[in-house]
C-alpha positions in Angstrom: 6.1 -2.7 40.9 8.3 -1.5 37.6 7.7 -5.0 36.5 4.1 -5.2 36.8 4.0 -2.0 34.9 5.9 -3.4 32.0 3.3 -6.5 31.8 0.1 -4.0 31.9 1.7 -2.8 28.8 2.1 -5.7 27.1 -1.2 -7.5 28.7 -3.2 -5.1 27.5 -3.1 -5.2 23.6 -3.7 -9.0 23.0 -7.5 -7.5 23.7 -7.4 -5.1 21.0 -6.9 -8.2 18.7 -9.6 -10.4 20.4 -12.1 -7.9 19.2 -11.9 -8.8 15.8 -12.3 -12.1 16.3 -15.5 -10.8 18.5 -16.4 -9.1 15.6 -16.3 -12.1 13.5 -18.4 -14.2 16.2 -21.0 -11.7 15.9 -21.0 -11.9 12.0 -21.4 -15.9 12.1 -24.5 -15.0 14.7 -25.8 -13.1 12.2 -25.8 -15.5 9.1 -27.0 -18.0 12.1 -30.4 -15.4 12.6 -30.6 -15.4 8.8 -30.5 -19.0 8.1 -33.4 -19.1 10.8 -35.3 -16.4 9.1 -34.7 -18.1 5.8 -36.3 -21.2 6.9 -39.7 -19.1 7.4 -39.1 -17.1 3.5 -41.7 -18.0 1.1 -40.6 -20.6 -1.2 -39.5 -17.5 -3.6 -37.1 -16.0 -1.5 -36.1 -19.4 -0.4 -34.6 -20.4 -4.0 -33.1 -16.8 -4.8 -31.3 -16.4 -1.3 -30.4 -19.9 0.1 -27.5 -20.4 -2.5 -26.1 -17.0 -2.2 -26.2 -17.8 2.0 -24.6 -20.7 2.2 -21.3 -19.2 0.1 -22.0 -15.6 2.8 -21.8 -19.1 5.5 -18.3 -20.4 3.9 -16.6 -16.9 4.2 -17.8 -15.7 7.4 -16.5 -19.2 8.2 -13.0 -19.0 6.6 -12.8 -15.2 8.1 -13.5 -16.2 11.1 -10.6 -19.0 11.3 -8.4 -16.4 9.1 -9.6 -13.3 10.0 -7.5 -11.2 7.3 -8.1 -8.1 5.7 -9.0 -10.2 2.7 -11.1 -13.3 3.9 -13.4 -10.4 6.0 -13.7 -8.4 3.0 -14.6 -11.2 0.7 -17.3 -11.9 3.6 -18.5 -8.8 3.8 -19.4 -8.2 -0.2 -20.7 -11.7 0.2 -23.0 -10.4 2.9 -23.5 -6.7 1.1 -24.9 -8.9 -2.4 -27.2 -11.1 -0.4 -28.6 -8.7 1.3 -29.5 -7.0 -1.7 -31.0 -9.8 -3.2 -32.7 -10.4 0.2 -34.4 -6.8 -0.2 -35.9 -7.6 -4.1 -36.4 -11.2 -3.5 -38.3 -11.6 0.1 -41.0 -9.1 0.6 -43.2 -9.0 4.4 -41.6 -8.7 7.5 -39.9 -12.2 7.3 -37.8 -10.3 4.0 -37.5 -7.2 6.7 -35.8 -9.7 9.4 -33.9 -11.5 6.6 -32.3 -8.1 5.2 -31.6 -6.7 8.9 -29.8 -9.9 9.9 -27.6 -9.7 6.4 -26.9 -5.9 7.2 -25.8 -6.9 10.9 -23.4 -9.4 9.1 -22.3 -7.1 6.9 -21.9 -4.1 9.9 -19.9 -6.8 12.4 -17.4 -7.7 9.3 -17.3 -4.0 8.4 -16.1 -3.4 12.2 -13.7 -6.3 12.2 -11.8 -4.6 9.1 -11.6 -1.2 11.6 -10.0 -3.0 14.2 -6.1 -3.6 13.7 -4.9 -7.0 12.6 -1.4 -7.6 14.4 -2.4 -9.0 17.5 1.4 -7.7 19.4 1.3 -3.8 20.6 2.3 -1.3 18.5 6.2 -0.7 17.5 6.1 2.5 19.2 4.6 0.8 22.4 6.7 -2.1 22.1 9.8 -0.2 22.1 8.3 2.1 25.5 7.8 -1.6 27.2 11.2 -2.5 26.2 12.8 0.7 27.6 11.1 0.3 30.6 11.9 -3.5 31.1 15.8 -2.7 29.8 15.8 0.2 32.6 13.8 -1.6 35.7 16.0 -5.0 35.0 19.3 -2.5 34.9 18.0 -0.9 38.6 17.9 -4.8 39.6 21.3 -5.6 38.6 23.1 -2.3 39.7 21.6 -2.7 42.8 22.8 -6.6 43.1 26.2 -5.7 42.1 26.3 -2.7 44.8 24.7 -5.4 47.6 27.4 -8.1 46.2 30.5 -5.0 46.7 29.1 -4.3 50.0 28.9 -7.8 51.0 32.5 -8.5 49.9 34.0 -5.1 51.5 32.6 -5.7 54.9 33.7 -9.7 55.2 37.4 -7.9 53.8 37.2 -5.5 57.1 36.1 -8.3 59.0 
C-alpha cells in the first residue's frame, strides 16, 4: 500500500502536462474550423486573410510539436493579428464564424501558456514522493534484516 501511494504521486502530474498539449490540439482545431470558414469568405476576405492563416497554421503547428512558452506565444499573436484582420476584412456571418474560430485559437493557446510547462511534479512534491519512497523502502529493509536476525537466532538455538 506505501508504494502505491508513492506512484499516485508521481502518476498524477504527467496529466497536468498533457493539458497543454490538449490545449494545443484544440488550437490546431480551431485554425482547422477557420480554414473551412475561409473557403466560404468572399473573394475579399479570401486574399486579406488566407496569407496571414496559413503563417497562424505553421505556428500552431510548430507549438504544437514544441509547445514552449515561446512557439505558443508567437502562435497566439499570430492568431490575435488575424483575427483582427478577419473582423475589418470579412463582413456577414461567414466574417462572424471566421473571427470566432480565430478568437477560439487564440483563447486555447492563451490557456496552454497558463498551464505549467515541466511535465515532472513539482520540486516540492518530488522531494514529499521521495521521502515517502526513502521511508516505505527503509520499513522494507528493517523489517528484512529483523526477519533475516530471527531466522539466524532460532536455527543457532536449534
Amino acid at each position: 500500500m506505501s508504494r502505491l501511494l508513492s506512484v499516485v504521486v508521481l502518476i498524477s502530474f504527467p496529466v497536468l502536462a498533457a493539458s497543454r498539449v490538449d490545449l494545443v490540439s484544440s488550437a490546431v482545431d480551431g485554425v482547422k474550423e477557420a480554414v473551412e470558414e475561409l473557403a466560404d469568405a468572399p473573394a475579399a476576405c479570401r486574399k486579406k486573410v488566407s496569407s496571414r492563416l496559413e503563417a497562424l497554421e505553421d505556428a500552431v503547428r510548430a507549438a504544437k510539436k514544441d509547445p514552449s512558452d515561446s512557439a505558443l506565444k508567437a502562435a497566439q499573436r499570430k492568431a490575435d493579428q488575424t483575427a483582427d484582420i478577419a473582423e475589418e476584412a470579412c463582413t456577414g456571418s461567414t466574417g462572424k464564424r471566421l473571427t470566432r474560430a480565430l478568437q477560439s485559437t487564440s483563447r486555447s493557446l492563451d490557456a496552454a501558456l497558463g498551464e505549467k510547462e515541466d511535465s515532472g511534479p513539482p520540486p516540492v512534491l518530488g522531494a514529499i514522493a521521495q521521502g515517502l519512497g526513502g521511508l516505505f523502502a527503509g520499513t522494507v529493509q528493517s523489517h528484512q534484516q529483523t526477519t533475516s536476525r530471527e531466522t539466524s537466532r532460532s536455527s543457532r538455538t536449534e
